[in-house]
N, C-alpha and C positions, 0 to 999 in steps of 0.2 A: 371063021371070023378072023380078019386079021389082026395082027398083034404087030406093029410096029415099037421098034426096039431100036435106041442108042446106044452105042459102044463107043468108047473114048479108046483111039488107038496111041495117044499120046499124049501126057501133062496137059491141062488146060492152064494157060499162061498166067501167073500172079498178078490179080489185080483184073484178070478178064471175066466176063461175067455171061454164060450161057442159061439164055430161061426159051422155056417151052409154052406155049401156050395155045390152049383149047381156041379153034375160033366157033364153035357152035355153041358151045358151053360157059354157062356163067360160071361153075367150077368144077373140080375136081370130086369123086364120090368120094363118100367114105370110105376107108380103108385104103385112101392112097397115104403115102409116107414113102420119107427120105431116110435111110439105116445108113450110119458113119460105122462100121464097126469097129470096132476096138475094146478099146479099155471102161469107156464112159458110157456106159449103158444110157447113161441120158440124151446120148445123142439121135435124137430120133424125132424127125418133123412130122406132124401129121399135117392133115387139112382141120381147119376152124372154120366151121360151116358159118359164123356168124360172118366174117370176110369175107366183104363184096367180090373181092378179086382174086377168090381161090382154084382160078384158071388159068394160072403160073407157076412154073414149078422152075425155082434158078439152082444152076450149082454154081459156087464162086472159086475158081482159080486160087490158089493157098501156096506158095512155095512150103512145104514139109507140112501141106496139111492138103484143103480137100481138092477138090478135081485128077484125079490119079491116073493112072492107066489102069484101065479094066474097069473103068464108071460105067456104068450101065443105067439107062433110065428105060423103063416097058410103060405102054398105054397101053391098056384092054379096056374096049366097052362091056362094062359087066351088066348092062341090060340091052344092048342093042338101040336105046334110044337116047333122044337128048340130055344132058347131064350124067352118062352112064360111064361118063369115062373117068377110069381110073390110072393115077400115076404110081410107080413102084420107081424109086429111085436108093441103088447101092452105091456110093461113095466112096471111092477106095481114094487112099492117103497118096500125096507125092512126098519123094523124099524120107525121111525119116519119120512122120506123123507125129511131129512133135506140137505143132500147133491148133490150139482149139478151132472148134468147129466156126468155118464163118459165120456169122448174122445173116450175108446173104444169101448163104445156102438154105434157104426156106419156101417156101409155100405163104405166100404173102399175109401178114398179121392183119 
């Protein structure tokens, strides 16, 4: 099964905005989520199955905060069929991580 896989070999630019998005799928399964690690344990996006449009997954560009070197976002189809795909998105910090997590770093509301 393939697992395609994004690596950020470089800061993604402040203020620029990279999203993903399912085209077979109306969203993302459960148990996808965006992990900022650090210090704020609350940082952490899940999917809201109630949202229509939870077949986008954005990281936003942060000087001293998100899009980093070393972001990583994985898609596995965790059933093989339609709606089966799931996102894992790690968020590593640019800069010194001093600013909070963007708004649009999320899996759409």
């Amino acid at each position: 099964m393939s697992k395609p896989k994004v690596l950020y070999t470089v800061d993604l630019a402040n203020d620029a905005n990279h999203s993903f998005t399912t085209t077979t799928d109306t969203q993302y399964s459960i148990g996808s989520a965006i992990i900022i690690p650090g210090q704020d344990a609350t940082r952490v996006g899940v999917v809201d199955l109630s949202a229509s449009s939870d077949n986008v997954v954005t990281i936003a560009g942060l000087t001293n905060g998100d899009g980093g070197i070393g972001t990583t976002i994985k898609f596995i189809n965790t059933t093989g069929a339609t709606d089966g795909w799931a996102a894992e998105a790690i968020v590593l910090n640019q800069g010194d991580g001093s600013v909070a997590m963007a708004s649009a770093t999320a899996f759409p509301a």
